[in-house]
C-alpha positions as CSV (number, residue, x, y, z in Angstrom):
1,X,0.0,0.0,0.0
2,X,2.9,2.6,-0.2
3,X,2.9,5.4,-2.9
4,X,4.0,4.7,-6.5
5,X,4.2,7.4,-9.2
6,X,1.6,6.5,-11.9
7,X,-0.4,8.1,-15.1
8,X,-4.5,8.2,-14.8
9,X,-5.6,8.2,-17.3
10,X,-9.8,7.4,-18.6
11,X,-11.5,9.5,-16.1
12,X,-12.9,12.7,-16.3
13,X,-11.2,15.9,-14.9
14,X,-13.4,18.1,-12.7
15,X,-12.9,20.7,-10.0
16,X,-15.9,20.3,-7.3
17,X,-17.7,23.1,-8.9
18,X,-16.2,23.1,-12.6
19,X,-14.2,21.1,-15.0
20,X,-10.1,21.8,-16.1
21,X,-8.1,19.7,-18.4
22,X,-6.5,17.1,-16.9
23,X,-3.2,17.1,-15.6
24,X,-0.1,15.2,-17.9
25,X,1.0,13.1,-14.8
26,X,0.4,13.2,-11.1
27,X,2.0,11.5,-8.1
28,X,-0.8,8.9,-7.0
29,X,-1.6,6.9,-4.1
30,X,-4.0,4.2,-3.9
31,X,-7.3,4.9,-1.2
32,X,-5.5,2.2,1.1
33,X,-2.8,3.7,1.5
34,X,-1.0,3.3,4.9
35,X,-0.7,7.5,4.6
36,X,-4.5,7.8,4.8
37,X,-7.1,6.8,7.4
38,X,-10.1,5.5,7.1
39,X,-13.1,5.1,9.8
40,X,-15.6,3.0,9.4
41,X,-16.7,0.0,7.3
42,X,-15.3,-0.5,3.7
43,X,-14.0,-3.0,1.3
44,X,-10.6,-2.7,0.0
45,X,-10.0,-3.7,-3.7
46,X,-7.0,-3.8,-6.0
47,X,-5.9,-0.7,-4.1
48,X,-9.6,1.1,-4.3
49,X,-12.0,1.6,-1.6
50,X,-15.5,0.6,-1.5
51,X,-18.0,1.4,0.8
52,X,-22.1,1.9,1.5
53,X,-22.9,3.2,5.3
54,X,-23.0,6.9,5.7
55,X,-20.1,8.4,8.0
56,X,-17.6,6.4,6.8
57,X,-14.4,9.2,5.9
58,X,-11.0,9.2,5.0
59,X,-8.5,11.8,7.0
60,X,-5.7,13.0,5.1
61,X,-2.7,15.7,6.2
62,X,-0.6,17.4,3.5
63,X,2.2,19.6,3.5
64,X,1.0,22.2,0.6
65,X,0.5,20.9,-2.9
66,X,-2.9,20.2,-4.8
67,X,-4.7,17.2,-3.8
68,X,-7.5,15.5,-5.8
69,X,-9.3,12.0,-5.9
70,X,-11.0,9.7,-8.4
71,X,-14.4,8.6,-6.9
72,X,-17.7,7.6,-8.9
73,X,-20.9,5.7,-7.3
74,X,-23.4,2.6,-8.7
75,X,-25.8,5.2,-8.8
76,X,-25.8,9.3,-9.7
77,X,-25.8,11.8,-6.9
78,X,-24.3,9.9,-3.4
79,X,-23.0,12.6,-1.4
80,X,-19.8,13.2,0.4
81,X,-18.6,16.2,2.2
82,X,-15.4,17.4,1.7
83,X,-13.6,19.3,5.0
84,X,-10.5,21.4,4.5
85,X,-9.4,22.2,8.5
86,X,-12.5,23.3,10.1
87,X,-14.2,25.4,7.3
88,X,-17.8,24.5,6.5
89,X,-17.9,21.7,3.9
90,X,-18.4,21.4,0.5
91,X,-21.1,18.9,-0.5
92,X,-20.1,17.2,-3.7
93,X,-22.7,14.6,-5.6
94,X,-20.8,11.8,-7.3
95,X,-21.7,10.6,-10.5
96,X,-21.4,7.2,-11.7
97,X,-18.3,7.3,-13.8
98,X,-15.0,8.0,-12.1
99,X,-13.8,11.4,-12.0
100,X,-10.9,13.4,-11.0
101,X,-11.9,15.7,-8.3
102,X,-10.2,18.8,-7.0
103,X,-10.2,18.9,-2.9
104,X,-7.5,21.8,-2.0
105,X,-5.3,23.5,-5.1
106,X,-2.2,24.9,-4.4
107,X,-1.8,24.9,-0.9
108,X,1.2,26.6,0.7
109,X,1.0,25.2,4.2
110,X,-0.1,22.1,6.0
111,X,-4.1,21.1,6.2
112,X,-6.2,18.7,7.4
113,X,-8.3,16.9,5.0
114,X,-11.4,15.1,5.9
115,X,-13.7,13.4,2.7
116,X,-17.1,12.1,4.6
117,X,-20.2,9.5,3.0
118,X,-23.1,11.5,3.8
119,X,-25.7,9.5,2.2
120,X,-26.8,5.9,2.5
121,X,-26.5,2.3,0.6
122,X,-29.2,2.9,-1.4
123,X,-28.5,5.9,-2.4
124,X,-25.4,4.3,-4.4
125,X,-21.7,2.6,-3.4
126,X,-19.1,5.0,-3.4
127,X,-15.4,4.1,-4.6
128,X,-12.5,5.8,-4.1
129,X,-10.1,4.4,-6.4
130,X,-7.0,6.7,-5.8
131,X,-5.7,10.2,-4.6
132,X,-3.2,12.5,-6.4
133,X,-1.1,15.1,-4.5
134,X,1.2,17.4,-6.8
135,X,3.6,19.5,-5.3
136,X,3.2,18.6,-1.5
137,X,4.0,16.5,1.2
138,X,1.4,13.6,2.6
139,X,2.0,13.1,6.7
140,X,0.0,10.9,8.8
141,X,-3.3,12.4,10.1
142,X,-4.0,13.1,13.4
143,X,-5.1,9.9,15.8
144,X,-8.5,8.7,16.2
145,X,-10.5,9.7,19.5
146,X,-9.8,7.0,22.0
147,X,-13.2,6.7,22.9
148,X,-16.0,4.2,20.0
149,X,-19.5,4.9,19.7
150,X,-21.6,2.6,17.4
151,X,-25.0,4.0,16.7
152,X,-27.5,1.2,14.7
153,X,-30.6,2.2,13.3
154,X,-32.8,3.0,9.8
155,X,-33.0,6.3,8.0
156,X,-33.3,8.8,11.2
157,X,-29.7,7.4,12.2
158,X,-28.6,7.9,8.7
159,X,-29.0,11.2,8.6
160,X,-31.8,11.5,5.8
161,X,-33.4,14.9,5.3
162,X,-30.9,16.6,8.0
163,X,-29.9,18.8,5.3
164,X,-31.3,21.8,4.4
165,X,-30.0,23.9,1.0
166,X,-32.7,26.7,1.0
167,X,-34.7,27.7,3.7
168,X,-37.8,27.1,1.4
169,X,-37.4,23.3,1.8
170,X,-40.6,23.0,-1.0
171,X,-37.9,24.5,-3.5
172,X,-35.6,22.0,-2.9
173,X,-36.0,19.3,-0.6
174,X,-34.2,18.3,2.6
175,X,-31.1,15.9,1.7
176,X,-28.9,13.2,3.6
177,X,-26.2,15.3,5.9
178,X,-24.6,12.1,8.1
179,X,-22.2,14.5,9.6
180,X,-24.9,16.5,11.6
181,X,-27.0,13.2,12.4
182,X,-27.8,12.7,16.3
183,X,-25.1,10.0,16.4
184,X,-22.0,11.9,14.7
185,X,-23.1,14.5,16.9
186,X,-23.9,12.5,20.2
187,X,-20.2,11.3,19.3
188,X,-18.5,14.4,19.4
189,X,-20.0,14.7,22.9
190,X,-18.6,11.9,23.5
191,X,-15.3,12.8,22.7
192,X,-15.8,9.3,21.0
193,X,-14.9,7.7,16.8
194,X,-18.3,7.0,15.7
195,X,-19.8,4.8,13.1
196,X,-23.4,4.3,11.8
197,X,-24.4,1.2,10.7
198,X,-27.7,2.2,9.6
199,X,-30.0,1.4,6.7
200,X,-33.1,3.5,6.0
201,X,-36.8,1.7,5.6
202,X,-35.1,-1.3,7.3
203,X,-36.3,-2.9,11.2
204,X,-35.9,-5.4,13.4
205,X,-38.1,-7.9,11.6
206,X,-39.7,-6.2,8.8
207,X,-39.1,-3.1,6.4
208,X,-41.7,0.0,6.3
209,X,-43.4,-2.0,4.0
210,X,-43.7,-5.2,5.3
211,X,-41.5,-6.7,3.6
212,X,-39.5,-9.2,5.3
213,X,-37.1,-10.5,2.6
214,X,-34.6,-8.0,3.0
215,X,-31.7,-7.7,5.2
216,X,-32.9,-6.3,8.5
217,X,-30.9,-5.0,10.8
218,X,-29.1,-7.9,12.4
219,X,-28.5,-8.9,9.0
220,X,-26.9,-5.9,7.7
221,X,-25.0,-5.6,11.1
222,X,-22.9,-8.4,10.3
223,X,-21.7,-6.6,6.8
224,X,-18.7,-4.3,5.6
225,X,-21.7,-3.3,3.2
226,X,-25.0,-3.6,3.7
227,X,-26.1,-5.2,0.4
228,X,-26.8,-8.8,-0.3
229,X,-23.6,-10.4,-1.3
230,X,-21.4,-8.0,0.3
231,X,-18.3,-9.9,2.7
232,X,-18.9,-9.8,6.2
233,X,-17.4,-7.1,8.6
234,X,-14.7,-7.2,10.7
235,X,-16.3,-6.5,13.9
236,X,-12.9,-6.5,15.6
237,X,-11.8,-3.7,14.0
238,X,-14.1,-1.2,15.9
239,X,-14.5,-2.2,19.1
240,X,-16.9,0.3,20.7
241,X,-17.3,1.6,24.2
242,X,-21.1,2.6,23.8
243,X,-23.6,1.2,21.5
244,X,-27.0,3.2,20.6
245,X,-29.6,0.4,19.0
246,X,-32.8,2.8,17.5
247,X,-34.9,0.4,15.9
248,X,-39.0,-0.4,15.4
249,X,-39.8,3.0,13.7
250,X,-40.3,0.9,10.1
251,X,-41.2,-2.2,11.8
252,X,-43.9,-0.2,12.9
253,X,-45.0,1.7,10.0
254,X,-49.0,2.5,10.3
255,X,-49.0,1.6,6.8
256,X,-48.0,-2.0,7.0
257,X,-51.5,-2.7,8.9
258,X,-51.1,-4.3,12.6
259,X,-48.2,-3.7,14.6
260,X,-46.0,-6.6,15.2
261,X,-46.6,-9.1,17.9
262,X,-44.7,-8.9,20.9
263,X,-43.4,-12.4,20.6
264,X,-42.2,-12.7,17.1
265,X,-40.6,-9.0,17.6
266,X,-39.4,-8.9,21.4
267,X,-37.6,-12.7,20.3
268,X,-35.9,-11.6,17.4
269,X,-34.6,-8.1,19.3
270,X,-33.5,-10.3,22.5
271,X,-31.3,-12.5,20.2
272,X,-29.8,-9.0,18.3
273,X,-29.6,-7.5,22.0
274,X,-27.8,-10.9,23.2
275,X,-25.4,-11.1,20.2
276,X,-24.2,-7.5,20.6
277,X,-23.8,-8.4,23.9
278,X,-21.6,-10.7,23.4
279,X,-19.7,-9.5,20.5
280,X,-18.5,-6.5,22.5
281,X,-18.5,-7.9,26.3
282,X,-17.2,-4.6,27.8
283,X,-20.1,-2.2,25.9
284,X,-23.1,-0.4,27.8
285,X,-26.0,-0.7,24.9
286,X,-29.0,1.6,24.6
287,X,-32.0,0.5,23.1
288,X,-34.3,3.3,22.4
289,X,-37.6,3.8,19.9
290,X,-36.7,6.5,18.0
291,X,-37.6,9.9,17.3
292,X,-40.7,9.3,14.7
293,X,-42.8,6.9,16.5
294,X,-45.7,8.7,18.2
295,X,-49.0,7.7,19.6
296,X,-51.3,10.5,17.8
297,X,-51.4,9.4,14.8
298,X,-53.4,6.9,15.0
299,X,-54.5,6.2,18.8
300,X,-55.5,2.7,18.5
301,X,-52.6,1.7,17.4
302,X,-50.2,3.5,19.9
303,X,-46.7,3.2,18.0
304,X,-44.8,4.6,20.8
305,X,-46.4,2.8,23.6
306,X,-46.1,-0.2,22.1
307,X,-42.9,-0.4,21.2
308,X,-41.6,0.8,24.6
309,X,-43.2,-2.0,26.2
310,X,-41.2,-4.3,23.9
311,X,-37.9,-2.7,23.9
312,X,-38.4,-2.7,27.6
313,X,-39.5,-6.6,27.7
314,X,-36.4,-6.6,25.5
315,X,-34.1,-5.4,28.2
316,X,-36.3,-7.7,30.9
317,X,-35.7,-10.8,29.1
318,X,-31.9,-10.7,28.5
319,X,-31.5,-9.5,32.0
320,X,-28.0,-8.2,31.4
321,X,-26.1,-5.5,33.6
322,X,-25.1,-3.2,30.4
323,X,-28.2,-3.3,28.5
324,X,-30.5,-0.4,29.1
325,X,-33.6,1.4,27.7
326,X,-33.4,5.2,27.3
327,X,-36.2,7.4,25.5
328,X,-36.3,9.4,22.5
329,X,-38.2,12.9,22.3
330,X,-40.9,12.4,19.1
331,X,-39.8,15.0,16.4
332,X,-42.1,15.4,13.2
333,X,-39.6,17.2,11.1
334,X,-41.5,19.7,9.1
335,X,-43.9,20.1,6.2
336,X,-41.6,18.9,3.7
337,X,-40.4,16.1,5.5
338,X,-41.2,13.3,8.1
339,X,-37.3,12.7,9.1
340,X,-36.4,15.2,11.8
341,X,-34.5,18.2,10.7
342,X,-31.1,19.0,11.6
343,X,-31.6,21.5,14.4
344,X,-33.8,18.7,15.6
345,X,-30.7,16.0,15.2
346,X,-29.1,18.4,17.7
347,X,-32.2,18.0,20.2
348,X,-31.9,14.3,19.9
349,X,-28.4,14.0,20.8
350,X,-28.7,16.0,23.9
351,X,-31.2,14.1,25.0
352,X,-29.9,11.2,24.4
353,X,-26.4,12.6,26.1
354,X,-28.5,13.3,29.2
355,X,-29.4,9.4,29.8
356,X,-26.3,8.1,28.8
357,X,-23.9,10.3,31.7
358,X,-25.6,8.5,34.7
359,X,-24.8,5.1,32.6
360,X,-21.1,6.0,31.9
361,X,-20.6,7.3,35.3
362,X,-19.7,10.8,33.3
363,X,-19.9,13.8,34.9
364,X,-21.9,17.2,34.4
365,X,-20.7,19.9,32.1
């Protein structure tokens, strides 16, 4: 994985907001190289880097130079956010045939690089398949935060909708924004590396629709990619301190028709709860319901009610010192969308931060 000198050529040459010529030759490194860090899941091939959960970034540090990458997703428009130091970022929408993009031109001094997923699986796969740094210096990025949070949930989790572009949303809608989810943000309370394993319209036992042929959450769970066919993860390679489990909003979906019995839902979350557990014996988990769930719309089936009970019959029947329940405030979002907003993201994490200090014996502000 070290650096080798090479010629790119078959790819298209664009800055993030226009197009140059491309450049004769540049010094390139493959996405795995040892130079650049990566956090989160991914799937390493031939020297490119593939990946599908939202927050999963790579961390670069240069010493001056131009720096660019060659990216493209399965599908137009996945998002990633592109971080120079701690300016604002840029949001730049892949498209599906790899590309040459500009992240910092002609730097004269070192910076810190961050390149984040912001969208989800289904939105498309993203690969990087190599960097290019002309003119500069690559060091090794700054260390991880000791701390690991791993936050596992559906489209909420993921981020979808956090995003606002104009403040008319009806002109253009809300978009994904992982970054500013309530987990990346609950992290960096935290003090904690945190990645979402998330997949929106997905459950415990069923999707928003019922459908209960796709991978559900403690099938995706096991997966560097959550997509049928995709190698499994390796779960030793994050090994967090604090798990958040929000699951049961699709599951629950007023559209399906009946909510789900407590014995075919509670049994299948006990053996997720029990293999999490397990899997990381020194973790406190959090089960919560999530912030869409709500008993008004439709009182006879209370969604919220419901699903409490089971999440706490959950924590009753695996009896286990670090598995708790903790509540999540209901948030409608807004008239353009049901997924909360981002200022709403920031609500959820602080609650959630509340209930989680007693549990990690941290201390007040």
């Amino acid at each position: 994985m070290n650096s080798v000198k090479a010629l790119i050529v078959g790819v298209t040459t664009c800055a993030v907001v226009s197009c140059t010529a491309p450049p004769p030759a540049q010094s390139t490194l493959n996405a795995n190289d040892d130079l650049i860090r990566w956090s989160g899941r991914y799937v390493e091939q031939a020297g490119r880097v593939k990946f599908g959960y939202p927050s999963v970034n790579a961390n670069l540090s240069i010493d001056g130079g131009t720096l660019s990458m060659v990216a493209s997703s399965t599908k137009p428009g996945s998002l990633l956010g592109i971080r120079i130091d701690e300016q604002p970022p840029r949001r730049l929408a892949l498209t599906t045939e790899p590309t040459r993009y500009t992240l910092i031109e002609s730097a004269t001094r070192q910076h810190q690089i961050k390149i984040s997923h912001l969208s989800e699986a289904w939105r498309g796969l993203v690969t990087i398949e190599s960097f290019a740094l002309d003119e500069g210096r690559l060091s090794a990025p700054p260390e991880p935060a000791a701390n690991k949070l791993l936050v596992i949930g559906d489209s909420v989790t993921c981020g979808e909708g956090v995003y606002t572009a104009e403040a008319a949303c009806k002109t253009k809608p809300r978009e994904p924004d992982s970054d500013n989810s309530y987990g990346m943000l609950l992290g960096a309370k935290l003090n904690a590396e945190t990645q979402l394993v998330c997949y929106g319209g997905r459950g415990v036992i069923r999707s928003w629709n019922g459908n209960t042929d796709e991978l559900q959450a403690p099938d995706f769970f096991a997966l560097a990619i959550p997509e049928p066919g995709n190698p499994p993860a390796d779960l030793s390679s994050f090994v967090p301190d604090v798990i958040v489990v929000s699951l049961g909003t699709n599951d629950f979906s007023l559209g399906i028709g009946a909510l789900p019995g407590q014995s075919e839902f509670v049994g299948a979350y006990v053996e997720f709860a029990r293999r999490l557990l397990t899997t990381y014996p020194e973790a406190i988990i959090a089960l919560t319901e999530g912030s869409i769930v709500n008993d008004k719309a439709d009182p006879s089936r209370p969604q919220k009610t419901v699903l409490k009970r089971y999440i706490a019959n959950t924590v009753e029947q695996v009896a286990n010192p670090r598995l708790y329940q903790i509540d999540s405030p209901y948030y409608p979002g807004d008239e353009c969308d049901a997924h909360p907003t981002g200022e709403q993201h920031r609500q959820i994490a602080q609650s959630l931060w509340i209930q989680l200090k007693p549990l990690l014996n941290l201390k007040d502000d």
